[in-house]
C-alpha positions as a printed Julia matrix, in Angstrom:
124×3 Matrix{Float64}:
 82.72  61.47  145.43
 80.11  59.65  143.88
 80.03  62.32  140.92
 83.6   63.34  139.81
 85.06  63.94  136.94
 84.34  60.02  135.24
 80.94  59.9   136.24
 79.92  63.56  134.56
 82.19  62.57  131.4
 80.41  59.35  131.25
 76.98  61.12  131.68
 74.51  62.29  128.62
 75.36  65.77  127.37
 73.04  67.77  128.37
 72.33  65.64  131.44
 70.44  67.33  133.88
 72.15  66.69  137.66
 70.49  67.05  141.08
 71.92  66.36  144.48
 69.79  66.94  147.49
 70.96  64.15  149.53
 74.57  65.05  150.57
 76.98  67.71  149.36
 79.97  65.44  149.91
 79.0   62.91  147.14
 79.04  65.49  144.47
 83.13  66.83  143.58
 82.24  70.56  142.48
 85.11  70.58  140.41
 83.91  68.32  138.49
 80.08  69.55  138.08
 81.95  73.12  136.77
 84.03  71.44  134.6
 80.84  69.49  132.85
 78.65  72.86  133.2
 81.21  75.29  130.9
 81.75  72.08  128.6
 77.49  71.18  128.35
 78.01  68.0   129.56
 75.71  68.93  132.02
 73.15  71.1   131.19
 71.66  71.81  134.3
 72.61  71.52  138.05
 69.81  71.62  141.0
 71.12  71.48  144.21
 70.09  72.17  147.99
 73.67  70.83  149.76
 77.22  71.48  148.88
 80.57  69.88  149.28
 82.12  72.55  151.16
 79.17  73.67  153.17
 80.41  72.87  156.67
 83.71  75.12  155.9
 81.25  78.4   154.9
 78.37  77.9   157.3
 75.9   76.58  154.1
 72.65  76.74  155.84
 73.04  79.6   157.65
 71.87  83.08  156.05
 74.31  85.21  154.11
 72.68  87.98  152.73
 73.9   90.75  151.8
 77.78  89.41  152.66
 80.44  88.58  149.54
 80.38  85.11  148.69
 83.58  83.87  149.93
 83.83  80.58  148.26
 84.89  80.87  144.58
 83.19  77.46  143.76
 79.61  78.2   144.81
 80.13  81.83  143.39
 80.58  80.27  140.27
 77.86  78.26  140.22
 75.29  81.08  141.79
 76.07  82.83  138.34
 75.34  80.18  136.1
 71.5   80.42  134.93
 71.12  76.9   134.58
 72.17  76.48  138.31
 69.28  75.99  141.63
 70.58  76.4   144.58
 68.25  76.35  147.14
 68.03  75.65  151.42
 67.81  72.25  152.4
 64.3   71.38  153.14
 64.03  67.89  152.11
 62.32  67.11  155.43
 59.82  70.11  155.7
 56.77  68.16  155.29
 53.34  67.7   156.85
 54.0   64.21  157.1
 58.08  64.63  158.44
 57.15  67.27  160.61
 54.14  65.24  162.74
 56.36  62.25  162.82
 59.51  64.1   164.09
 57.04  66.1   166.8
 55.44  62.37  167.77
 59.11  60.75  168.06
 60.02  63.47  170.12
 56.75  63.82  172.62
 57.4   59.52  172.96
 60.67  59.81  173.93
 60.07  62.63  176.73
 57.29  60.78  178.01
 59.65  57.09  177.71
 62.32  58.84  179.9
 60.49  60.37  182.11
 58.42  57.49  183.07
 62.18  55.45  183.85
 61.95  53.66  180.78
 64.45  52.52  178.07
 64.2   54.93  175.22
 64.86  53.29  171.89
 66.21  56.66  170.71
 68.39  57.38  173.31
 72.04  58.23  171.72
 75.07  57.65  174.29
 77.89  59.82  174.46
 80.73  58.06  173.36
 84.31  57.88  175.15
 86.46  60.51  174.46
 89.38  59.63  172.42
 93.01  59.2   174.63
């Protein structure tokens, strides 16, 4: 964890935190721990460290938060939590649809596709 308990007690008070890269770098602990002490004064974040366990990006409305963590933090008012959209841009969105179009048309014609990802070996 990049942000842990050191890193928010060696922060600003009042420090404003946002993490929209990866919700493993970020120890929620931690971040909950500077949020009820001011240490961090606000929190914006669009990933979460235990998002693979309780299916983060999927929708949940309407159902009881199960996680007590990200409960927590959806009732603090100085908490974002939004979906992860980092890469819903014009821009992202051409390139991604262009990358895609080259490679179909690269294997198709029998050529090498610089993209192409190999299965790997199943471990013994």
């Amino acid at each position: 964890h990049l942000i842990n308990q050191d890193t928010v007690a060696a922060m600003k008070p009042g420090a404003t935190l946002i993490n929209t890269s990866r919700g493993a770098l970020v120890k929620t602990e931690a971040v909950i721990d500077g949020l009820k002490t001011g240490q961090i004064g606000a929190l914006g974040i669009d990933v979460y460290e235990n998002e693979a366990e309780i299916g983060f990006f999927e929708d949940h409305s309407g159902q009881v938060v199960l996680d007590d963590q990200l409960g927590l933090l959806r009732s603090y008012p100085n908490v974002v939590i939004t979906a992860h959209q980092a890469f819903f841009t014009q821009t992202a969105i051409k390139t991604i649809a262009e990358t895609t179009l080259h490679n179909i048309a690269t294997t198709m014609a029998g050529a090498t596709c610089k993209n192409k990802v190999e299965p790997q070996p199943s471990p013994s």
